[in-house]
C-alpha positions in Angstrom: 224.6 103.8 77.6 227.7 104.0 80.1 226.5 104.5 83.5 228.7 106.3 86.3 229.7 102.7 87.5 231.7 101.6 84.4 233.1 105.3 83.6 234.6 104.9 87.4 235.9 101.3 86.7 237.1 102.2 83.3 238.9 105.0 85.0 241.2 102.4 87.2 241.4 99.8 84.5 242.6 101.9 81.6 244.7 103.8 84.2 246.6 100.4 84.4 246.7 99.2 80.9 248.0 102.8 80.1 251.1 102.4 83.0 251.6 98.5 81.7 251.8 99.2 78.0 254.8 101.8 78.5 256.4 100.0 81.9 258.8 97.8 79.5 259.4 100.6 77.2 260.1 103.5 79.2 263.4 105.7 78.3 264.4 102.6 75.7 266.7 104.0 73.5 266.8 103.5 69.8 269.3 100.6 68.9 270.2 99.9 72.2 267.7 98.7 74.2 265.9 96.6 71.3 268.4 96.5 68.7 266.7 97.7 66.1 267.1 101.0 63.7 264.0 102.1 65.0 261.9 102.4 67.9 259.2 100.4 67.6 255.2 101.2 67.6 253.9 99.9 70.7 250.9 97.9 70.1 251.0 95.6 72.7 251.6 94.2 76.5 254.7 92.5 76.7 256.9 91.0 79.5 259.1 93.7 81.3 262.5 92.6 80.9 264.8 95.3 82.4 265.8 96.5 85.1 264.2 96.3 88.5 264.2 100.1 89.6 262.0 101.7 92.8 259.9 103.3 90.3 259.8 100.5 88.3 258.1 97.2 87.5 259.3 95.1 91.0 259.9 92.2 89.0 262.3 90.8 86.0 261.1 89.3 83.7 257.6 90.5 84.5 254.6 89.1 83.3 252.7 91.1 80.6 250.4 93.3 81.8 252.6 94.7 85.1 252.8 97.9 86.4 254.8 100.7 88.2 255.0 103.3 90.4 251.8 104.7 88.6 250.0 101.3 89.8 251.4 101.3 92.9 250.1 105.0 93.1 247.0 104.6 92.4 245.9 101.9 94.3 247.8 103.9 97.3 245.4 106.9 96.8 242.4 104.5 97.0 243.3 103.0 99.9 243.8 106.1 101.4 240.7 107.8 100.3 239.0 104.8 101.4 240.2 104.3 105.0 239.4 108.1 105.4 235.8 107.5 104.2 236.6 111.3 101.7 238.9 112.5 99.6 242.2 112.8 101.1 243.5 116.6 102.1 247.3 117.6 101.7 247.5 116.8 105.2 246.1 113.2 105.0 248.3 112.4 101.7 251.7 113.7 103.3 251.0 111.8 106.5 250.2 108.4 104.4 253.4 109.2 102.0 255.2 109.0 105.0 254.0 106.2 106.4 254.7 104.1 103.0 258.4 105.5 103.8 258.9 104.6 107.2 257.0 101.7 107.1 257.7 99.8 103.7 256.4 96.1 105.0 253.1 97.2 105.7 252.6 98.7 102.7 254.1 96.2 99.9 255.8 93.3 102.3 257.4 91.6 99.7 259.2 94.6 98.8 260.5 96.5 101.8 263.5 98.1 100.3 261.9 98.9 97.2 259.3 100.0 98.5 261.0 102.5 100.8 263.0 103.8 97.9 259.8 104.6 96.1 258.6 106.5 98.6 261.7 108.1 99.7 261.4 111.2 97.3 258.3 113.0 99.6 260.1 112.4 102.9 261.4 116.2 102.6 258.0 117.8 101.4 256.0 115.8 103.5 258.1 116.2 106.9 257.8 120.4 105.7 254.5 120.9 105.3 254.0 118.8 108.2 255.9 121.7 110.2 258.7 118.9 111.1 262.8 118.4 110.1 264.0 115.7 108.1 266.3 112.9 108.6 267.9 113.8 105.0 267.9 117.1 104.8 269.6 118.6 108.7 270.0 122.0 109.1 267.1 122.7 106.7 264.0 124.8 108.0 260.1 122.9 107.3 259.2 125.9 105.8 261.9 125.3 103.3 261.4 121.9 103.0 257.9 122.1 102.4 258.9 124.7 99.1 261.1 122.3 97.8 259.0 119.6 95.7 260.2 116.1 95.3 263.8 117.6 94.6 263.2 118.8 91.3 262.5 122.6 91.3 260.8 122.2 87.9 256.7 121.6 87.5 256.4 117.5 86.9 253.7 114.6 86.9 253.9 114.3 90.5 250.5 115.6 91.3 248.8 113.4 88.4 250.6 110.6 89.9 249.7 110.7 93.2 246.1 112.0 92.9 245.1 110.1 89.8 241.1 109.7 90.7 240.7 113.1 92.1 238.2 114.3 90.2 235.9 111.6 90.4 234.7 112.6 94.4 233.3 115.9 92.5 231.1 114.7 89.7 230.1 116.9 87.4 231.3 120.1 89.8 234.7 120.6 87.8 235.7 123.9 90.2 235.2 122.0 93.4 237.7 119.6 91.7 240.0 121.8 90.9 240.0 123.2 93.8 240.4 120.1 95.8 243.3 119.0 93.4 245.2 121.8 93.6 244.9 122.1 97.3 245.7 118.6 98.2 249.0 118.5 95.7 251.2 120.8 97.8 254.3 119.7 96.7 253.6 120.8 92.8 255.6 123.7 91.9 255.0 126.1 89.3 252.1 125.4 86.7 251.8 121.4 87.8 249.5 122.5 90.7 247.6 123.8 87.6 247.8 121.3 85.4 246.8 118.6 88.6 243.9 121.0 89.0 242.6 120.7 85.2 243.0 116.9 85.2 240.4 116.9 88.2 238.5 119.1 86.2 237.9 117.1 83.5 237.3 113.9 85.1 234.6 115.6 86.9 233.3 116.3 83.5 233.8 113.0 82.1 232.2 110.8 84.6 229.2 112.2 84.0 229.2 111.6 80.1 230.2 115.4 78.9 232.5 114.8 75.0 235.5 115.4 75.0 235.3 119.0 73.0 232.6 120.0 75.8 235.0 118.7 78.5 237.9 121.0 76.4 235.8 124.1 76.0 234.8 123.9 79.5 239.0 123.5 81.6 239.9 126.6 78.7 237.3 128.9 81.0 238.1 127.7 84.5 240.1 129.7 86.8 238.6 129.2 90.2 241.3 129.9 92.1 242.4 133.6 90.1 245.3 132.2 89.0 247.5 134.1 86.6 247.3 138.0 87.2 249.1 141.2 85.3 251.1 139.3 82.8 248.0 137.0 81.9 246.3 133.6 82.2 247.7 130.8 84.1 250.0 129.3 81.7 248.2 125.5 81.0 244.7 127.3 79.7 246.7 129.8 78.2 248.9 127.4 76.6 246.5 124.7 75.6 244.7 126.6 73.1 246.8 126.8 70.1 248.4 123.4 70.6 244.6 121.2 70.7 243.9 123.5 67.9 246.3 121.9 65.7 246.1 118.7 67.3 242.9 118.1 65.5 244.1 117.7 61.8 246.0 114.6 63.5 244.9 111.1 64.2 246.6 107.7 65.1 250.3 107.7 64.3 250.3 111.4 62.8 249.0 112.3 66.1 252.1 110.7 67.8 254.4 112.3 65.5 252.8 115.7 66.1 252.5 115.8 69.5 256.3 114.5 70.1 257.9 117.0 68.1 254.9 119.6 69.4 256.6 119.3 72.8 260.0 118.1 72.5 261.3 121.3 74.0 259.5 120.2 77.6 260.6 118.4 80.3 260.0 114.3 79.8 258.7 115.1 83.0 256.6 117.8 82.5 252.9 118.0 83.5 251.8 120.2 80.3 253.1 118.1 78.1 251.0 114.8 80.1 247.6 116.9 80.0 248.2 117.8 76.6 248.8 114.5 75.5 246.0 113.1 77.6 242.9 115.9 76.4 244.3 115.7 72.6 244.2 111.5 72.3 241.0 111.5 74.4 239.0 113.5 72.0 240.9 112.3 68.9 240.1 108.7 70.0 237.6 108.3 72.6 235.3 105.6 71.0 238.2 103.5 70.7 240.5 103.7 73.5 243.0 100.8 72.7 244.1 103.2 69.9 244.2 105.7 72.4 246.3 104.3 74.7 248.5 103.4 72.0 249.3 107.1 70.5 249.5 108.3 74.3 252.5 105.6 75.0 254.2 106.1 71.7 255.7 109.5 72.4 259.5 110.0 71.7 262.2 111.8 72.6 264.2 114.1 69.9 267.7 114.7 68.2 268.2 118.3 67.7 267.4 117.0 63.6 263.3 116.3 64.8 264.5 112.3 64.9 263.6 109.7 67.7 266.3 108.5 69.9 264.1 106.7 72.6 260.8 106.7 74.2 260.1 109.6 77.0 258.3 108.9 80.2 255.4 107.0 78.6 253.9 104.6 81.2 253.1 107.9 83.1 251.6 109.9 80.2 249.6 106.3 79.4 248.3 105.9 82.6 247.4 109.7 82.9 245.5 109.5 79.6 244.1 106.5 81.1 242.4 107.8 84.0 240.8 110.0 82.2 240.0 108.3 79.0 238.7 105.6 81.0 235.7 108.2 81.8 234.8 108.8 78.6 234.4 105.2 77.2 233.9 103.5 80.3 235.3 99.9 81.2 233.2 98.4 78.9 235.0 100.1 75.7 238.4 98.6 76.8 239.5 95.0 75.7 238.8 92.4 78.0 241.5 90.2 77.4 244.0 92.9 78.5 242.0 93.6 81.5 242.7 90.7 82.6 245.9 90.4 82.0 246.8 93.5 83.9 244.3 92.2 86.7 246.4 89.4 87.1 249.8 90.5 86.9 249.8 92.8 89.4 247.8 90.9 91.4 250.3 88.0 91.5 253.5 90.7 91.9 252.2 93.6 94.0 248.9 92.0 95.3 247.0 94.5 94.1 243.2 93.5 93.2 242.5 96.4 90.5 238.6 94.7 90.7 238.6 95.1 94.3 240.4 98.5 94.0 238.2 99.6 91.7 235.1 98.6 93.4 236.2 99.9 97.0 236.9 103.1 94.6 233.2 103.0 93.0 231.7 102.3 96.4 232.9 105.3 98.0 232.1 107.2 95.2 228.2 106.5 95.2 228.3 106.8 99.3 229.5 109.6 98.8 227.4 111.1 96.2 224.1 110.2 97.8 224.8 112.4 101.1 
């Protein structure tokens, strides 16, 4: 029986083997990148050998097992949730955002300018919805600011990635998690604040041992907030439907195939497409989630012919998956060997304890909880 404990931890754990099995193939391009005809099916951690970008591994060659900006993400929103003894509002995760900006050393000291240029995509948003001007933007109004994303005026991952535990504060109360989700990810435009919201949702589900087809059935009903209105539903429940529907005939590398050429027409970016990808591989493949991980990571990119030309933004879809497959099968499901690995490499690059994140994350949980 998997107990609320190891559904939390394997929630952070397979949240970093899902961002450390894409980081050293992420965007790699047919031929070029690995000089092979093919792209290849990803298996496997390997060392991270390109290279060193802000949102990045920090590190080249990195050991196997290292993350990225997804890591880095998530162990920021623990830290934050944790100093503030709750779940951070919009107004607490712009403020720390900020602070990571302005004050890169504190945060990751052995990568200052790095750091900073992670970080340096909310300064806009975060000055706006703060009700202050920016530094890069002059001339330009907070209320505008505050409208204006991370720069992209598209919906993207940025929510998932910035609030990848949400849901776990609201066990088992999926609207209060939506809610809270879509709340605190002010900077989502379009149907990510949805899709930010769902993920929430079914992680409150999760954690408390619903399946995956409960967990499905359940975010295709919730609307909480009256989203949608004369023209219909909100686009991800109304867009969902038909897509797990045929998702089901597929399994393991069919399921890959299917669900790249399903959604080749999306952004790589694009936060339908990472929900998607996380709900149909979690119920395809929940009791074995290193196969899971894999079909979630090995998602391509398409010629206008249907043929793969390199890998899409897959760390971030892995990781995604992750946090929410890691519910369902709990830490105990996920091979040891690679938790370990992962423990260690980013331990030794980024000194970040995922064991101690996850427990600080656990511990607030259960304080929580019992009040």
């Amino acid at each position: 029986m998997v107990d609320l404990i190891d559904r939390l931890r394997g929630a952070v754990f397979a949240h970093a083997l899902g961002d450390a099995l894409g980081a050293p193939y992420e965007f790699v391009a047919k031929g070029r990148d690995f000089n092979v005809p093919d792209l290849p099916w990803i298996d496997d951690l390997i060392q991270f050998k390109g290279a060193v970008a802000p949102h990045g591994p920090w590190e080249s060659p990195a050991p196997r097992g290292t993350g990225t900006d997804d890591t880095r993400y998530s162990w920021n929103f623990v830290d934050l949730a944790c100093s503030l003894g709750r779940p951070p509002s919009a107004i607490d995760l712009a403020k720390r955002l900020l602070f990571c900006w302005r004050h890169p050393k504190s945060v990751f000291p052995s990568y200052p300018h790095l750091t900073r240029e992670q970080f340096s995509m909310w300064e806009g948003v975060c000055h706006g919805i703060l009700g202050e001007t920016s530094p890069s933007f002059p001339g330009i109004a907070p209320s505008i600011l505050a409208s204006r994303s991370i720069g992209l005026n598209y919906p993207t991952i940025a929510g998932m990635l910035v609030l990848p535990f949400m849901g776990f504060f609201y066990a088992g109360n999926p609207e209060a998690a939506y809610v809270a989700a879509y709340e605190t990810a002010f900077f989502d435009v379009g149907y990510a604040r949805e899709a930010t919201a769902l993920l929430a949702a079914a992680q409150s589900l999760a954690v408390i041992g619903c399946e995956p087809d409960h967990v499905i059935e359940q975010l295709l009903n919730l609307n909480p907030l009256s989203l949608g209105g004369f023209f219909g539903k909100p686009y991800v429940i109304a867009s969902l439907p038909e897509l797990l529907l045929q998702a089901k005939s597929f399994s393991g590398i069919g399921l890959a195939e299917f669900l790249s050429k399903k959604m080749s027409h999306y952004s790589v970016y694009d936060p339908f497409r990472a929900i998607a990808i996380a709900l149909s591989v979690s119920r395809a493949h929940f009791d074995d989630p290193w196969l899971a991980l894999q079909v979630a990571v090995n998602q391509w990119e398409l010629d206008r012919n249907g043929n793969p030309i390199r890998f899409a933004d897959i760390d971030c879809y892995a990781s995604i998956t992750g946090s929410l497959l890691g519910a369902f099968c709990g830490s105990c499901s996920l091979p040891d060997n690679h938790i370990e690995k992962v423990s260690s490499s980013n331990r030794n690059i980024y000194n970040i304890d995922l064991r101690i994140t996850a427990k600080r994350f656990i511990d607030l949980v259960l304080e929580l909880s019992s009040n």
